[in-house]
ZARO-107336 format. One record per residue (C-alpha): residue number from 0; residue in one letter; x, y, z. Coordinates in steps of 0.2 Angstrom, whole numbers, plus 5000, padded with zeros to 4 digits. Layout:
// ZARO-107336
NUM, A, X, Y, Z
...
// end
This chain:
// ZARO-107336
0, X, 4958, 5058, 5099
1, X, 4943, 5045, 5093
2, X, 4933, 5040, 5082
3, X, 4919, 5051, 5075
4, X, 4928, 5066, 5080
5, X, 4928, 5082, 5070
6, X, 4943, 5089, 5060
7, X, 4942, 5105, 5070
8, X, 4946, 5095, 5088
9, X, 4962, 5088, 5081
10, X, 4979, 5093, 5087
11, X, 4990, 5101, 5075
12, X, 5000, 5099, 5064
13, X, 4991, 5080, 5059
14, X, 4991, 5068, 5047
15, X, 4975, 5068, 5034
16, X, 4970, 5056, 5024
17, X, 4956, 5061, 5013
18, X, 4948, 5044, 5011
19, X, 4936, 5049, 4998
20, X, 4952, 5053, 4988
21, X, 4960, 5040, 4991
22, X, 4947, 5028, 4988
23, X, 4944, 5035, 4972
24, X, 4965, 5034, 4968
25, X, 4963, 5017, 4971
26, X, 4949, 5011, 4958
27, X, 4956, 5023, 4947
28, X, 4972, 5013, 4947
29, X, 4964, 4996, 4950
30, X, 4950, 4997, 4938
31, X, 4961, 5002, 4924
32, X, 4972, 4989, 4928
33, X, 4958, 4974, 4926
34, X, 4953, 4981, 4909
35, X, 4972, 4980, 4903
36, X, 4981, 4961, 4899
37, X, 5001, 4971, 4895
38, X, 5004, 4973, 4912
39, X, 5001, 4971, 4931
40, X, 5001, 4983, 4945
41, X, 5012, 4979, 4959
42, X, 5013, 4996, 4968
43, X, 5026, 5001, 4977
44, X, 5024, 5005, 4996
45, X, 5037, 5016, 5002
46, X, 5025, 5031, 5002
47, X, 5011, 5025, 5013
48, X, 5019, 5009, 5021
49, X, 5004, 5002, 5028
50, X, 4997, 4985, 5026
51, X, 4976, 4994, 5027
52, X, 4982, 5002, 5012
53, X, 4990, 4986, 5003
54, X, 4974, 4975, 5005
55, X, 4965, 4990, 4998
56, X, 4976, 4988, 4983
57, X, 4976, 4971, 4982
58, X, 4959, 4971, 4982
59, X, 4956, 4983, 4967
60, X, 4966, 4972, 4957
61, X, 4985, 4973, 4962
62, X, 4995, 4957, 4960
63, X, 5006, 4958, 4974
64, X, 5020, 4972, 4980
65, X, 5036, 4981, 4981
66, X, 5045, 4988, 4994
67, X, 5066, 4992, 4997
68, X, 5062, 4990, 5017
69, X, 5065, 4970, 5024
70, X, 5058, 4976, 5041
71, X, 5043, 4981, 5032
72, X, 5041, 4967, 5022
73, X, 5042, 4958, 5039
74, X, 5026, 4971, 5043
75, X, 5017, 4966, 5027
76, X, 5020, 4944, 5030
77, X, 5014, 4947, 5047
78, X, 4999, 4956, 5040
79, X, 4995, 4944, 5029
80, X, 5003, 4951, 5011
81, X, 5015, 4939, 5006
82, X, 5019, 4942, 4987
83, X, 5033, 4955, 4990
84, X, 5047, 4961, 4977
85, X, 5062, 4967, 4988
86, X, 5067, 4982, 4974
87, X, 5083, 4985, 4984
88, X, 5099, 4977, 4985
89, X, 5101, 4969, 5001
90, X, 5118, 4966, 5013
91, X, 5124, 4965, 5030
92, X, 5120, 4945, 5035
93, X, 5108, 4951, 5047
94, X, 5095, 4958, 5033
95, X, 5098, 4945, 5022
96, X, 5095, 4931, 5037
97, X, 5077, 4939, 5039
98, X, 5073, 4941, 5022
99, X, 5078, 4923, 5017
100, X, 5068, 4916, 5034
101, X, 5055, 4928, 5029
102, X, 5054, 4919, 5011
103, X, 5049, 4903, 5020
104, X, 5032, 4913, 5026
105, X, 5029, 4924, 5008
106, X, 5033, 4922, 4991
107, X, 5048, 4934, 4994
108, X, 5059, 4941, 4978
109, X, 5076, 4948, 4984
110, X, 5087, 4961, 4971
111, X, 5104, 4956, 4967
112, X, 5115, 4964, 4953
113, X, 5131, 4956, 4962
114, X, 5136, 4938, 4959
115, X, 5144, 4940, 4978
116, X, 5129, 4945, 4986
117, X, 5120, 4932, 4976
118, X, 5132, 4919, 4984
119, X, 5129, 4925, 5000
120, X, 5111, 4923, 4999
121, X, 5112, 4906, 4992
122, X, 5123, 4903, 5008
123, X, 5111, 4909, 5021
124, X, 5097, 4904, 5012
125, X, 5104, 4885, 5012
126, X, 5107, 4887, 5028
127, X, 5090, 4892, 5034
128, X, 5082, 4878, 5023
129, X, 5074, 4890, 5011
130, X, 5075, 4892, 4992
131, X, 5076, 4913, 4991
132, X, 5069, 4918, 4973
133, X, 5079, 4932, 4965
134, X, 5076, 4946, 4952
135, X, 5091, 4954, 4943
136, X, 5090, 4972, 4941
137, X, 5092, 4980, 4924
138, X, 5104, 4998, 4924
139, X, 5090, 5009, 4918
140, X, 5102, 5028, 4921
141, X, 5112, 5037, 4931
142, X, 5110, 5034, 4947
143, X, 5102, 5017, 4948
144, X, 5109, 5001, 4954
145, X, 5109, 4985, 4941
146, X, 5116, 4974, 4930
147, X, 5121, 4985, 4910
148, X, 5108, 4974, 4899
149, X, 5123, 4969, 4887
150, X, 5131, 4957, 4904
151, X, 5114, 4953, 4909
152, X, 5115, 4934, 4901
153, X, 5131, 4931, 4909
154, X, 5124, 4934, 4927
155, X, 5110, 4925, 4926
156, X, 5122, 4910, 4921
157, X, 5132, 4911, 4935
158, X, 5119, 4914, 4947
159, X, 5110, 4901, 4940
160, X, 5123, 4887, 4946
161, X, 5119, 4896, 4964
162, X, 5112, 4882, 4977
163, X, 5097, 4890, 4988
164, X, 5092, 4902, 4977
165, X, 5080, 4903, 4963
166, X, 5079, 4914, 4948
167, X, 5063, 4921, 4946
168, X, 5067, 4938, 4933
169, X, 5070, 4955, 4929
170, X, 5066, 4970, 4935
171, X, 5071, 4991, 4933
172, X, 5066, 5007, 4937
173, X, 5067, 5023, 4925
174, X, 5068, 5035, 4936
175, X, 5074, 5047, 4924
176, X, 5059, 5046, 4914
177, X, 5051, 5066, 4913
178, X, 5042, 5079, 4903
179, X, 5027, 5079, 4893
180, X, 5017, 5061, 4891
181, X, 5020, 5058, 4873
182, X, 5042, 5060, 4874
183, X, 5039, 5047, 4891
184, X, 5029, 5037, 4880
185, X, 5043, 5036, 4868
186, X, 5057, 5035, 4880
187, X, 5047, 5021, 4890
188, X, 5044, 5011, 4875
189, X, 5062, 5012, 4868
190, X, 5070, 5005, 4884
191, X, 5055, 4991, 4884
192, X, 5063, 4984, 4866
193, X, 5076, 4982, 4874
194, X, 5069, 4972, 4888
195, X, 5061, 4961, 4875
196, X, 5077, 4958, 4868
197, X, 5085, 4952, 4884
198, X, 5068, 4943, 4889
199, X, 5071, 4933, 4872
200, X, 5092, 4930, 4873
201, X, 5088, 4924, 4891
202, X, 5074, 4910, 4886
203, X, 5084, 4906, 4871
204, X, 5099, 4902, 4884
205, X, 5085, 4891, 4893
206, X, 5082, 4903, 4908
207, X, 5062, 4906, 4911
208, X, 5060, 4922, 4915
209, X, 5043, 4923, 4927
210, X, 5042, 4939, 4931
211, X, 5047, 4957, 4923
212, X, 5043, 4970, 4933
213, X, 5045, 4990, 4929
214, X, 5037, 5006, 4924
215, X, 5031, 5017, 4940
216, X, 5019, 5031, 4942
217, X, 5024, 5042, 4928
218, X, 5022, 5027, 4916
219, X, 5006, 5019, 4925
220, X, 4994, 5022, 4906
221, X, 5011, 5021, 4897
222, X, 5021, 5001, 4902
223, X, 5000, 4992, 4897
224, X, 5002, 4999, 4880
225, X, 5015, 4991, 4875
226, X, 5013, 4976, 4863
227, X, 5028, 4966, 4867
228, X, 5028, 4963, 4884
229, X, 5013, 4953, 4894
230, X, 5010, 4956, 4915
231, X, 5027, 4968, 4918
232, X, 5024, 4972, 4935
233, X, 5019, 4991, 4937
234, X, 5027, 4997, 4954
235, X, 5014, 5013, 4952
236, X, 5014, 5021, 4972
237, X, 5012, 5040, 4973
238, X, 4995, 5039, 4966
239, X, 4988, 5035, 4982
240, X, 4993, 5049, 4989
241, X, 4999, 5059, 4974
242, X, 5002, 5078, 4979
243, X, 5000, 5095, 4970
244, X, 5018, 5091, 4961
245, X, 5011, 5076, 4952
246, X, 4992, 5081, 4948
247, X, 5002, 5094, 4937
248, X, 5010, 5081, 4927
249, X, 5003, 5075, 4910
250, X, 4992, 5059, 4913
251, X, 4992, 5061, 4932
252, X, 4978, 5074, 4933
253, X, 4964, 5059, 4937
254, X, 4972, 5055, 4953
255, X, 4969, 5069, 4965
256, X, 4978, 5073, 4981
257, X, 4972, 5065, 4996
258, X, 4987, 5068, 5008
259, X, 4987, 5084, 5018
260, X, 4995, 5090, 5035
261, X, 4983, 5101, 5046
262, X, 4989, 5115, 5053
263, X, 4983, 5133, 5064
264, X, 4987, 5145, 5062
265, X, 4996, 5154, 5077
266, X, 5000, 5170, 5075
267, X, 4994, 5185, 5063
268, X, 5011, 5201, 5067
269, X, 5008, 5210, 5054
270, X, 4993, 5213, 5040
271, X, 4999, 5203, 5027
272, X, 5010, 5189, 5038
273, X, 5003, 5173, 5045
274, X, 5011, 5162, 5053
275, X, 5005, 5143, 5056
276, X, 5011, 5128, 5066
277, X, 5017, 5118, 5055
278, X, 5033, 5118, 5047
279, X, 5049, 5103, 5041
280, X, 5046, 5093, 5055
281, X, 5031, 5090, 5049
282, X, 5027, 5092, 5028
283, X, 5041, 5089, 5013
284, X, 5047, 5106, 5004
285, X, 5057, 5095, 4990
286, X, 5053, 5091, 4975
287, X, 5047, 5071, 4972
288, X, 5055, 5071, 4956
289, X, 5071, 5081, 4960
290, X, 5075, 5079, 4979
291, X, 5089, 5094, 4978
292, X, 5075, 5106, 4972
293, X, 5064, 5116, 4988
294, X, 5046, 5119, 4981
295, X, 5037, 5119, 4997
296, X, 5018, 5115, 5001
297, X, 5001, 5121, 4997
298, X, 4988, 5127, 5003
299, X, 4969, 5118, 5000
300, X, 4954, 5129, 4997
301, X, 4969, 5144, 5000
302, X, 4970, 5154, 4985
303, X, 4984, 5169, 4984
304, X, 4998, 5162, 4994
305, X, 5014, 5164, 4981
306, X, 5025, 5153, 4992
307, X, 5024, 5144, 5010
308, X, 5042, 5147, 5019
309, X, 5045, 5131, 5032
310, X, 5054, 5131, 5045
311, X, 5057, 5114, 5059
312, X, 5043, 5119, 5068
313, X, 5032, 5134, 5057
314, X, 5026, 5140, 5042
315, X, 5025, 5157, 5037
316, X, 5017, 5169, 5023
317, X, 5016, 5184, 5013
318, X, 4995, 5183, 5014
319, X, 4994, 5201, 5004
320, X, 4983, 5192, 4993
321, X, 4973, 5177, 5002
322, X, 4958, 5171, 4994
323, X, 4950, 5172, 5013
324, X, 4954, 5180, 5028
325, X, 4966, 5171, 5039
326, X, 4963, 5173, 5060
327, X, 4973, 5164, 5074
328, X, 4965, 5150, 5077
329, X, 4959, 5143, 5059
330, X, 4962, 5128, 5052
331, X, 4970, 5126, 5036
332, X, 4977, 5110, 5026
333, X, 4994, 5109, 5017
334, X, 4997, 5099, 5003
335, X, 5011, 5091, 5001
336, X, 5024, 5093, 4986
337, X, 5030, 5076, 4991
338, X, 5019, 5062, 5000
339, X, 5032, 5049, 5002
340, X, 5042, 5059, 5012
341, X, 5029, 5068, 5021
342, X, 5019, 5053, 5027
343, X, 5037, 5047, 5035
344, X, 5036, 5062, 5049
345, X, 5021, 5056, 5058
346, X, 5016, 5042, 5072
347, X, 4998, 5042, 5064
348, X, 4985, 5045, 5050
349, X, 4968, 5051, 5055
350, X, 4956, 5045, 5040
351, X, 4944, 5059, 5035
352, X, 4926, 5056, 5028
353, X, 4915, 5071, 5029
354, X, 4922, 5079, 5039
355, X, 4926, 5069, 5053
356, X, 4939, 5054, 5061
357, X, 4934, 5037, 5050
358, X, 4950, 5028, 5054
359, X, 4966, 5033, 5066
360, X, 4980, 5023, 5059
361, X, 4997, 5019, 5068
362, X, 5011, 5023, 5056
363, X, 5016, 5005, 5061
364, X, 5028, 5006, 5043
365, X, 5037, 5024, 5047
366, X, 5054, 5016, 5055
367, X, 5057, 5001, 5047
368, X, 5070, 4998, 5038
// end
């Protein structure tokens, strides 16, 4: 494997990036985000995890990070990225030790929503001679950690009185946030009034309140619209990637998917089966925005396919109608229904341009936790 190669001499199934895609993602993003004084973009990286991709963010325009990984934010200080919201809660000593000694190398920003956990930080950090800035996260729904908004006030007081730590803000994520643009536009904005609220009861209390940070991919035209708020932090990630799941939503279709698993295929038993080489070892079937829901991959420049059946270590289809003929041997590209997840299953990405190996990349971020 080496640089200047052809697509056709790579071993399957392999990791693409399509850099033209991806580049183009980027200054979508980025140039959008220059033009726009509401907001930031602090993208999150726990689809791509690699610090190449970072500095290409950073250099269209992002402010800084986020990550829920200390062992990549370890990865990303090494690398020279040093602005890094942790959006994760963080125990075990162990993790918090590295995180707190990592905060004397980057302008590190740890999650607590529990005034224990903060103690415990403010111990170690103390310990470690390092002042550990800290963001409280918000409850936004179901599912997700946080403090509820109406005992937000309350914690920040107590933490607040915390030696070795230093609060910095707020921070959420609506995860739940769905459907068509204009009801998430609606939805978005209704939880951001209450954001102002809290900002306001906390700076009346005398707390300064540096950084807000929230709103994601699904919200990445939506959070700078807003009046109330100035530089929330956009945690925007699966654009860089995207995959065929979220180029259908409303207001994603301008990022195109640039992630894609190679694949041959290997066998041909009957007229209108094929089966190829790669399968869940490999390439996501789950849905990004419902995990528990299988909606498999598809295929690029393969028309006709209703469904693409994985298993660990194949893929096979009902090709009755294919768009083109399919022999043993061909290559074909899937595309992802999730990237995030897709991206996690491989040692390295090969970057694509024109049909050939621009870049291979060790998946240096895959295992680290």
């Amino acid at each position: 494997m080496h640089i200047g190669m052809p697509v056709e001499e790579i071993e399957t199934p392999a990791l693409l990036i399509d850099l033209d895609a991806m580049d183009k993602n980027i200054e979508t993003m980025g140039s959008y985000y220059r033009s726009k004084k509401g907001a930031a973009l602090r993208p999150h990286q726990k689809g791509h995890r690699l610090p190449q991709i970072a500095r290409k963010q950073i250099a269209a325009g992002a402010v800084g990070v986020s990550m829920t990984s200390p062992g990549l934010a370890e990865l990303y200080v090494d690398s020279g990225i040093g602005d890094i919201l942790i959006t994760r809660e963080v125990y075990g000593r162990s993790k918090i030790a590295r995180l707190c000694g990592l905060a004397r190398h980057g302008a590190i920003t740890m999650t607590v929503d529990d005034v224990a956990n903060a103690r415990q930080i403010s111990e170690i950090g103390r310990d470690l001679g390092a002042r550990v800035n800290v963001a409280v996260e918000v409850y936004a729904h179901p599912g997700s950690c946080g403090v509820p908004l109406d005992d937000i006030k309350g914690f920040v007081g107590e933490i607040n009185r915390l030696d070795g730590i230093h609060f910095r803000g707020i921070w959420w994520h609506e995860g739940n946030l769905s459907g068509p643009f204009l009801k998430r536009r609606a939805d978005h904005f209704a939880f951001l009034d209450e954001i102002v609220r809290l900002k306001e009861s906390l700076e009346a209390a005398g707390y300064g309140v540096e950084m807000l940070s929230g709103g994601h991919t699904v919200t990445w035209n939506i959070t700078p619209e807003y009046s109330g708020l100035r530089d929330v932090g956009v945690q925007a990630g699966n654009y860089v990637f995207s995959d065929w799941q979220d180029s259908q939503v409303e207001g994603l279709e301008v990022f195109e998917p640039s992630l894609s698993v190679l694949t041959r295929c290997i066998s041909r038993p009957r007229p209108d089966e094929a089966v190829f080489d790669a399968g869940l070892n490999s390439c996501a079937n789950e849905s990004g925005t419902d995990y528990s829901q299988v909606v498999g991959p598809r295929f690029k420049d393969l028309k006709g396919i209703d469904r693409v059946n994985l298993r660990e270590e194949m893929a096979y289809v009902n090709c009755r109608n294919a768009s083109r003929e399919i022999r043993t041997g061909d290559l074909f590209e899937l595309v992802p229904p999730h990237g995030d997840t897709t991206a996690k299953m491989h040692d390295r990405y090969y970057g694509i341009r024109n049909g050939k190996v621009e870049v291979i990349w060790p998946n240096l971020g895959r295992g680290l936790l």
